[in-house]
N, C-alpha and C positions, 0 to 999 in steps of 0.2 A: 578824562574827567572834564578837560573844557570842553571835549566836542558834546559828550552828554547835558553838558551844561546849556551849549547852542541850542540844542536840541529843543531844550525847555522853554527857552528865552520865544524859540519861534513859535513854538506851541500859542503860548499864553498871548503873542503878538495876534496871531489870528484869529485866534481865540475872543481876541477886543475887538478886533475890525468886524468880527459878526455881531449883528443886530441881537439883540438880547432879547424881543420879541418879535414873534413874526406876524406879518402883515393879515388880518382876517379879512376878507371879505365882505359889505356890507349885507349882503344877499341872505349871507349867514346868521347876522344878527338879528335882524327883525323878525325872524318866525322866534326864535328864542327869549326876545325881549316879550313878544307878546304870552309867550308861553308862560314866563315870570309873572305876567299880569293877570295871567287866569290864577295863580297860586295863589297871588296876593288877595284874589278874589274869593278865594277858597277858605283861606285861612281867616278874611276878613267875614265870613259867611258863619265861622263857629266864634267869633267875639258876641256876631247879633245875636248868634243862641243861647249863649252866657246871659246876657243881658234881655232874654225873654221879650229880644223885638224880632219875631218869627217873620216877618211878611219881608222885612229887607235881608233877613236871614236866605230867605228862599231865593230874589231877586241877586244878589251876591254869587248863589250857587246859578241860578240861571246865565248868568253873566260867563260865567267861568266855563258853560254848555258852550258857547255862544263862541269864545274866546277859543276855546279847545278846536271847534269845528274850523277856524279861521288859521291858526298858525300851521296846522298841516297843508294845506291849501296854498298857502302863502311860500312856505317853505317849497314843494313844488310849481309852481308855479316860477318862482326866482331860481330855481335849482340849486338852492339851499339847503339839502336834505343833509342832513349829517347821523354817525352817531353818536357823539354828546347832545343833538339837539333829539334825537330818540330818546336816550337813555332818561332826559330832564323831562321829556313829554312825559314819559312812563310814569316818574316819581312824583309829578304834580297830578296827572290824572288821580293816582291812589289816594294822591290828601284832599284834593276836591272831590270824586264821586264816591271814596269809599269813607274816608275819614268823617272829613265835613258834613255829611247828610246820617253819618249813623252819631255821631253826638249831637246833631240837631233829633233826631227822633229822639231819641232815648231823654233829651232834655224836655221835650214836645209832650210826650204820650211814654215810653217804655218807662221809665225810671219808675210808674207806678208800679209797676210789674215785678223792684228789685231787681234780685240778681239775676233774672231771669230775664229781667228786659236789657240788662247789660250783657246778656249771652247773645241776644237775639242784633244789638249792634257791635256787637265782634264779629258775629257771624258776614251780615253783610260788609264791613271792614273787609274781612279775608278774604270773601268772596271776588272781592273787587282787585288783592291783590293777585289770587288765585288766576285769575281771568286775564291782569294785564300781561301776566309772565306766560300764560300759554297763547297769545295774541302774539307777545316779541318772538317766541320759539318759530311760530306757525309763518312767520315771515321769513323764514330761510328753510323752509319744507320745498327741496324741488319736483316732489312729484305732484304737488300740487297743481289740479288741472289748470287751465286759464280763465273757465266758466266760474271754478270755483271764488275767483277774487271778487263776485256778485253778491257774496252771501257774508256774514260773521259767523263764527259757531259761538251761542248762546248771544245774550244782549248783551250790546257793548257796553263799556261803564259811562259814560254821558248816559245812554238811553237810561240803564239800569238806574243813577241816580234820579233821571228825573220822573221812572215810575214807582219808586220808592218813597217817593214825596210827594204822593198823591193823595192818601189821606190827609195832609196838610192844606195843600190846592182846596180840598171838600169842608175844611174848617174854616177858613175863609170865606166860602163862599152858604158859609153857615149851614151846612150838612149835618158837621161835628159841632156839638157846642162844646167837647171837653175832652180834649186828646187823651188827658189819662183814665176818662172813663170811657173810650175805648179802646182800649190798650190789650186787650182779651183779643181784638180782633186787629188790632192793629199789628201785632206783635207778627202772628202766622203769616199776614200779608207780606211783612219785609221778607220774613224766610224764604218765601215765596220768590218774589224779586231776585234773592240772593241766589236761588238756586239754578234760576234762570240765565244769570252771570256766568256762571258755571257753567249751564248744560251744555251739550251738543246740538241742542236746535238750532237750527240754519236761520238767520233771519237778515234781512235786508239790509245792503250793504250801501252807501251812501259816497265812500271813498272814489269811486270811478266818474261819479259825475264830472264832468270836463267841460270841453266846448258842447254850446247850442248851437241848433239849426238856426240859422238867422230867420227863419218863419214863426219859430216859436220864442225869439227873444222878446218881444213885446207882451206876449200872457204871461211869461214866466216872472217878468220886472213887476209886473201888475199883482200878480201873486204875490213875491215877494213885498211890494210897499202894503200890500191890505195884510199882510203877517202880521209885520210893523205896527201899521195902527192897531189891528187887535190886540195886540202884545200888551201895548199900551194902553189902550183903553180896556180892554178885558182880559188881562193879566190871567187869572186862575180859572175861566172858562175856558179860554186858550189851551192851557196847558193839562187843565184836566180832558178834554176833546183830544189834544193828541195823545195824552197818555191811553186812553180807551183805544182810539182807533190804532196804535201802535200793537195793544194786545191783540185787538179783534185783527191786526194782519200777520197775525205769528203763525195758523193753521194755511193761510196762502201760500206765506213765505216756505213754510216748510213742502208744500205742492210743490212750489214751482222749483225747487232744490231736486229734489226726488223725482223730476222731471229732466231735468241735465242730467240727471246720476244716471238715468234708464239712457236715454240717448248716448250716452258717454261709454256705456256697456255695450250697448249694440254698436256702437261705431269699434271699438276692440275688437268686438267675437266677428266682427264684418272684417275686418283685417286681415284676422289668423285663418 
């Protein structure tokens, strides 16, 4: 009995001399911290629409684009990659690009439509969750070629949110004078969007970008600071232009996919 008793005593002794949390990494924080600020960005994006101030509505959600593209980057780049800091990208992505932008429409334009415009932001809702859970699966597929990590199947949820918000963009810039009166055509567009989310279309994949040639560092900073000013000084030109030219590069993207696919098959049958 006393020796079971020692037994315990050292137990619980060592038990104390361990640290009761263990030490994180800062490397590991900062893509995660930022990750929390695109949520907060998200979530702060469906108060605006509550409050039917739609233009910082939109700029909230753009922010959270912006933010999203940054902590992945960031977290490789410090080789801070985790999976809690996965699993938290996932679940902010969903309330930013699918939550956030289908309560901003349906407050925007669908709620004319009833229940019918509230089917239509469930739809893209699901979509979005539909899309981030075969994105997390498709990242432990190992026969996945290596060409293929150039491409996303269907549009990612950043993209998808901000072509979903494109009739808004076009209200702004005085196209739409009355989201709910066009809500007939607004409604099919999101579908649309949504299902894009979903598809299997191959489309341009932005993850791989890495190091620059140091010859092309100077146009590419240039580019980026004239973004910048655009952004800022023409906000919803900006973003209706990439939204268009993002659709018009979806029949490319799909070429140039379907082009590795062929070479990838003759490089096999040249094998065997």
């Amino acid at each position: 009995m006393d020796e079971n008793q020692g037994q315990i005593d050292r137990a619980l002794e060592q038990g104390a001399r361990q640290p009761r949390f263990r030490m994180v990494p800062v490397r590991y924080l900062l893509p995660n911290i930022i990750t929390l600020l695109a949520l907060c960005s998200g979530v702060t994006a469906i108060r605006f629409a509550l409050e039917a101030r739609y233009e910082l509505a939109v700029a909230s959600l753009m922010l959270a684009v912006v933010l999203d593209a940054v902590d992945g980057r960031l977290a490789r780049l410090l080789k801070g990659t985790s999976r809690f800091g996965a699993e938290l990208d996932s679940l902010a992505d969903f309330v930013n690009f699918g939550v956030a932008p289908a309560i901003l429409l349906y407050v925007w334009s669908l709620n004319a439509l009833k229940t019918l415009g509230w089917v239509v932001a469930l739809i893209l809702a699901m979509s979005c969750a539909l899309r981030l859970a075969r994105f997390n699966v498709a990242l432990d597929d190992p026969a996945k070629p290596v060409w293929a990590s150039q491409f996303f199947s269907g549009a990612p949820a950043p993209a998808g949110a901000t072509l979903a918000l494109l009739p808004l963009y076009l209200g702004f810039l005085g196209f739409i004078d009355d989201g709910h009166g066009w809500s007939l055509v607004i409604g099919p567009y999101v579908v649309m969007v949504a299902l894009l989310m979903v598809s299997r279309i191959p489309t341009f994949s932005g993850k791989n970008i890495g190091r620059i040639p140091g010859e092309k560092v100077l146009p590419v900073l240039g580019l980026a600071v004239l973004a910048v000013v655009l952004l800022i000084a023409y906000p919803w030109e900006l973003l209706t232009v990439l939204s268009l030219g993002y659709l018009a590069l979806l029949p490319v993207s799909l070429r140039s996919y379907r082009r590795h696919e062929a070479a990838d098959r003759a490089a096999r049958s040249g094998q065997s």
